[in-house]
C-alpha positions as CSV (number, residue, x, y, z in Angstrom):
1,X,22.3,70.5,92.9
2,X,22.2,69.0,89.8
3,X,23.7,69.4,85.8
4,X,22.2,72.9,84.8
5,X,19.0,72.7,82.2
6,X,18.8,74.8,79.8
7,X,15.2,75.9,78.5
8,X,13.8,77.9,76.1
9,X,10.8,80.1,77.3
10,X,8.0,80.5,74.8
11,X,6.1,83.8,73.4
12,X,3.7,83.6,76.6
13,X,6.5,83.2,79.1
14,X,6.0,79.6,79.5
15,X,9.0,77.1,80.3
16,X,8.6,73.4,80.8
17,X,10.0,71.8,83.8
18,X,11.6,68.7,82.8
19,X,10.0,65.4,84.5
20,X,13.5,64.6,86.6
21,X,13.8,67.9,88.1
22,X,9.8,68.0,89.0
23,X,10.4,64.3,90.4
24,X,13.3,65.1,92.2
25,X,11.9,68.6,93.6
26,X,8.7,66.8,94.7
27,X,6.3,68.7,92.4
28,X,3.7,66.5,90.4
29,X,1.1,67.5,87.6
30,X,-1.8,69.9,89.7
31,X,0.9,71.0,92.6
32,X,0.7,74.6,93.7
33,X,4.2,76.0,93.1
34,X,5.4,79.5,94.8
35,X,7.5,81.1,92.2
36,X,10.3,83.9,93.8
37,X,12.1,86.2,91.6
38,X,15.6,86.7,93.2
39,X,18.6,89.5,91.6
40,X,18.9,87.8,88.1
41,X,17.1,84.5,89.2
42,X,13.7,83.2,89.6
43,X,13.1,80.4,92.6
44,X,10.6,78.0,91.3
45,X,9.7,75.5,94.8
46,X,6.7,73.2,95.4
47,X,3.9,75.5,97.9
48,X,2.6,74.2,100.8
49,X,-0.6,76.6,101.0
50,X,-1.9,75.5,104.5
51,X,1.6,75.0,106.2
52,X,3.0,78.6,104.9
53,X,0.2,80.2,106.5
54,X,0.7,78.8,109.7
55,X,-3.1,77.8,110.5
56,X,-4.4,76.0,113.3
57,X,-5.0,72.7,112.8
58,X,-8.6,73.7,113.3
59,X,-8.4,76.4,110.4
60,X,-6.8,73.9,108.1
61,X,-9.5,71.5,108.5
62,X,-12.4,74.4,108.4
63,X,-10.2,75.3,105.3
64,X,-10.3,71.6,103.8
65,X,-14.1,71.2,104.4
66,X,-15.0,75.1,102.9
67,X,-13.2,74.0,99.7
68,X,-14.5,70.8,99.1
69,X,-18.3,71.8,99.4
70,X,-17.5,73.8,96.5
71,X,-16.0,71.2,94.2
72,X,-18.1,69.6,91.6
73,X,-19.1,65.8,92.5
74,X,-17.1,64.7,89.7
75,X,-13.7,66.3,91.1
76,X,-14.7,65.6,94.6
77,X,-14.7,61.5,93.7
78,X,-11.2,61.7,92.4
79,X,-10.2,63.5,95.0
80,X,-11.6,61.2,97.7
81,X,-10.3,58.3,95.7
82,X,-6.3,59.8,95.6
83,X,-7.5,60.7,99.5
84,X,-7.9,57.0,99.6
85,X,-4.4,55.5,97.7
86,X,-2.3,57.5,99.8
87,X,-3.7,56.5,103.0
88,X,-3.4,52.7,102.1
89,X,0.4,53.9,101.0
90,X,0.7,55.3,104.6
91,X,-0.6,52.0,106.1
């Protein structure tokens, strides 16, 4: 674990996670992120939506395909396009 951050949360309960702990946690700009309040703490971690339900690989991709039928063409093309750059990172 690292040097303790110390943040100031805003009049809407807002706090900013600062750009080395997201980087270092794994959580970029859009993530899901499960948050779990503990006995005097709150458990902020990066939410794997699919794998925490334990779905069949067959759900998942029913899942996949439901969702992006309803995306708007616009979101769907920079989707397909980040779909894209991390397969070619993979390969």
């Amino acid at each position: 674990m690292g040097k303790p951050v110390f943040k100031i949360i805003d009049a809407k309960g807002r706090v900013t996670i600062p750009k080395a702990v997201r980087e270092n946690s794994g959580i970029a700009s859009g993530d899901v992120v499960t948050i779990i309040r503990g006995r005097g703490s709150i458990v902020v971690k990066k939410a794997f939506v699919l794998e925490e339900d334990k779905l069949s690989l067959s759900a998942k991709e029913a899942y996949a395909q439901a969702v992006l039928r309803e995306l708007p063409q616009e979101r769907l093309v920079v989707l397909l396009e980040l779909a894209v750059r991390l397969l070619q990172e993979e390969g």
